[in-house]
C-alpha positions in Angstrom: 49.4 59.5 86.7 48.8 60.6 90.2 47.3 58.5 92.9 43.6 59.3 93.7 43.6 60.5 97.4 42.0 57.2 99.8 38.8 58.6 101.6 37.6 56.7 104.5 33.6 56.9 105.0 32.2 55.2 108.2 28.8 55.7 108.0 25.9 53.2 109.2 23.4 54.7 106.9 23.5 53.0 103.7 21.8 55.3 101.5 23.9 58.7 102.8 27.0 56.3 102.6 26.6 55.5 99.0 25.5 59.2 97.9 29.1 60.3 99.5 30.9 57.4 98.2 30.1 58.3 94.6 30.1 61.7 94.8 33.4 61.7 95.8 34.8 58.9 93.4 33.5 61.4 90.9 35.8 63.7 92.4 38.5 61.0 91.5 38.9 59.4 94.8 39.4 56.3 95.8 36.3 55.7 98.3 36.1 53.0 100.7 33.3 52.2 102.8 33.0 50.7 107.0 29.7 50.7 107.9 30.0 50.2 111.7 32.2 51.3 113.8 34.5 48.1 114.7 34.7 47.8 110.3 36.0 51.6 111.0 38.4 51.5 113.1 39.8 47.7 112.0 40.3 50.3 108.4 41.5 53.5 110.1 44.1 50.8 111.7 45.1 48.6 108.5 45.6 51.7 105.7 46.7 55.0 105.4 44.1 57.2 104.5 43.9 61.1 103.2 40.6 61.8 104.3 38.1 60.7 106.8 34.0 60.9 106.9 32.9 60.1 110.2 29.4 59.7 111.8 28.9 59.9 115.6 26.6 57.6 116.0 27.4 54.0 115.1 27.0 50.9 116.4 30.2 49.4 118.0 32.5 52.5 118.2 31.2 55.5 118.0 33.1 58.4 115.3 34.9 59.9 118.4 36.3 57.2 119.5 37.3 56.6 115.9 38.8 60.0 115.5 40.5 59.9 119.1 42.1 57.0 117.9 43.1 58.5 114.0 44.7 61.6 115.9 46.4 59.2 118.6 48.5 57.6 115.3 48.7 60.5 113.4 52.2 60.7 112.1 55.2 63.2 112.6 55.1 65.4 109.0 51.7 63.5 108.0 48.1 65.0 108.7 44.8 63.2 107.8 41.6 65.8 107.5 38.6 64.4 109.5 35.1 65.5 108.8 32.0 64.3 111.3 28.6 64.0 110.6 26.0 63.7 112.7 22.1 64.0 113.6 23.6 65.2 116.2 23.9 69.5 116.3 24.1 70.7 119.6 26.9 72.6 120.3 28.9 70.2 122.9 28.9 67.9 120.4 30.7 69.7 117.5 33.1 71.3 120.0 34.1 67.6 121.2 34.5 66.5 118.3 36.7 69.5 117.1 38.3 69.0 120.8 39.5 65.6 119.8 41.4 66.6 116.6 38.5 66.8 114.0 38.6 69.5 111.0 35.1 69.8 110.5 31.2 69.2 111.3 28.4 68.8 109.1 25.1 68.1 110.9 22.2 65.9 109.0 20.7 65.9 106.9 23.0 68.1 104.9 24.2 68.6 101.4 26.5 65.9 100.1 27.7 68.7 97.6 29.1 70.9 100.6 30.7 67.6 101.9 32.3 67.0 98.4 33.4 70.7 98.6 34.6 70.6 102.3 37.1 67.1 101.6 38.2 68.9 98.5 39.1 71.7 100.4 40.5 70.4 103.6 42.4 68.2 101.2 44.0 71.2 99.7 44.8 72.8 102.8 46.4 69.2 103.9 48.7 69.5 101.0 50.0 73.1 101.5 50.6 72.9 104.9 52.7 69.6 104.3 54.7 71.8 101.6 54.9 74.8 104.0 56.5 72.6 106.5 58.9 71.3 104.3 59.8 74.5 102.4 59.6 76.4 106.5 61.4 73.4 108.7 62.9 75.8 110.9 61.8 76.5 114.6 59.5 79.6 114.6 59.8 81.7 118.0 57.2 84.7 118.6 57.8 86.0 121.6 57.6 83.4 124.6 55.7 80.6 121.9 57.9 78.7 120.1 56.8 76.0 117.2 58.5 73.2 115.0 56.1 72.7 112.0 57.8 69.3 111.1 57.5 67.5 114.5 54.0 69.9 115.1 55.5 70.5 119.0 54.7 73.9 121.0 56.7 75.4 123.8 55.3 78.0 125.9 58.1 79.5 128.0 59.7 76.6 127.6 56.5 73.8 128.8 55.5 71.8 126.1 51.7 72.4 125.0 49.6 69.7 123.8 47.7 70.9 120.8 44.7 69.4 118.3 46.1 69.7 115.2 44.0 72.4 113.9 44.7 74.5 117.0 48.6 74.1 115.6 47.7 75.2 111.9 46.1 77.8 113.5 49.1 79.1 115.8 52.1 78.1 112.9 49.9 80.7 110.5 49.8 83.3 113.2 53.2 82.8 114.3 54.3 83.0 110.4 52.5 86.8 110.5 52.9 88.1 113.8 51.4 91.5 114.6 49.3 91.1 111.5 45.2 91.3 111.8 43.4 88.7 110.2 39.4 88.6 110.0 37.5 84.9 110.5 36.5 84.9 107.0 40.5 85.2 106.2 41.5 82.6 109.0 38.5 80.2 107.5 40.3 80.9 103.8 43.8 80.2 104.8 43.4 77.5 107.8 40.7 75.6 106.7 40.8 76.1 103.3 37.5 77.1 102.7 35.5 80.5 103.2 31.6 80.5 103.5 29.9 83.2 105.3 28.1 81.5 108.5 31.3 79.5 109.5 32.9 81.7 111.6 32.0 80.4 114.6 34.2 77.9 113.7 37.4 79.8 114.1 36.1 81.3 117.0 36.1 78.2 119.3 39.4 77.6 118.2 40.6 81.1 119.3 39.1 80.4 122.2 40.6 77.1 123.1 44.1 78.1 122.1 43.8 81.0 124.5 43.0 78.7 127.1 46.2 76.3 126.5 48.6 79.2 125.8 47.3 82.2 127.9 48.4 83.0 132.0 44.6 84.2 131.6 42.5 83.0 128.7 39.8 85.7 130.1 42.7 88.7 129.4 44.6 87.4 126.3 47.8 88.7 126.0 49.3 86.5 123.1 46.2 86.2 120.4 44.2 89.7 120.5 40.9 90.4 119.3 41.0 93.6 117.4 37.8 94.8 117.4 35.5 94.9 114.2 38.9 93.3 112.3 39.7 90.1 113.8 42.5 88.7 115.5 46.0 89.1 115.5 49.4 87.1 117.4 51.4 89.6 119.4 55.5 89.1 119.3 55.6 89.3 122.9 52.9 89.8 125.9 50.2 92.2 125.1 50.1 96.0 127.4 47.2 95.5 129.0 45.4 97.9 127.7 45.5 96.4 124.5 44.6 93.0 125.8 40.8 92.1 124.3 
């Protein structure tokens, strides 16, 4: 019998905490519970964990702290899918929180079906990418960017690049299908796992914050193009500049 994936919820709310906690032991995992922030990151610290649920605001530590810290020990060849929740929906606040290595953001109040659905599928995705970097262990090079999916290191022209780990599933599946267009809705399938029609401006604050990190000029991308009324797509070397977008 297989072992039920470990899902850490920190979560001051009572009530939300115990809808999540057995909703997803429904699911079939094993659910554990910190409801303050110092009981979060004692947990994060003392276990290994497949999945985290993390609100923002909590006494003690706050969740970004928490997931600053999850990312800071993530593992060579081992990933950990981080959801946030929060009240809080402005948009510097989700992009932080995806800045510091987070998968995901749910603002309250919001369905704890979706949230069910979004660890199941960020889950998933956790689990194929681990397989594709086994089954793929070599070095990928595409043009002047070149990745290692086991240690998750990036190289461009030879500097090393620090990356969030979504921003490296993201490059790895370009760099696996270079020159080929995919739309958001595609990128939200295959990279997060998931595909829901309002999302997209997920992917597209990724794009953007990979350009900055591997482009001369994030303004005139010459590495990930946006084809127009397609998508985007990872050239094999630098862009013509005409064809920069």
């Amino acid at each position: 019998m297989d072992t039920p994936k470990r899902v850490l919820i920190v979560e001051d709310d009572a009530h939300i905490a115990e809808l999540m906690r057995m909703h997803l032991a429904d699911e079939g995992y094993a659910v554990t519970h910190a409801a303050d922030g110092h009981a979060g990151l004692r947990a994060l610290q003392a276990g290994r964990w497949d999945a985290l649920v993390l609100d923002l605001m909590l006494p003690g530590v706050d969740g970004l702290e928490i997931c600053r810290a999850a990312r800071a020990e993530h593992g060579v060849g081992r990933y950990t899918p981080i959801i946030i929740t929060s009240a809080r929906s402005s948009e510097v606040h989700r992009i932080l929180g995806l800045e510091l290595g987070a998968d995901d953001y749910l603002a309250k109040p919001f369905s704890v079906l979706e949230l069910v659905a979004r660890v199941r599928a960020l889950l998933r995705r956790s689990e194929a990418m681990a397989r594709s970097a086994r089954v793929e262990s070599g070095r990928l090079e595409v043009g002047a960017v070149g990745l290692d999916p086991v240690t998750r290191e990036v190289q461009v022209e030879g500097r090393p690049i620090e990356l969030t780990p979504r921003e490296f599933d993201l490059l790895h599946f370009f760099a696996r299908h270079p020159g080929r267009v995919f739309s958001r809705l595609e990128l939200l399938n295959k990279v997060w796992g998931y595909q829901h029609d309002g999302y997209e401006h997920t992917v597209n604050t990724h794009i953007n914050r990979l350009r900055t990190k591997i482009e001369a000029d994030p303004a005139q991308p010459r590495r990930i193009l946006t084809v127009w009324g397609r998508g985007y797509r990872l050239v094999a070397g630098d862009a013509d500049a005409g064809e920069a977008a």
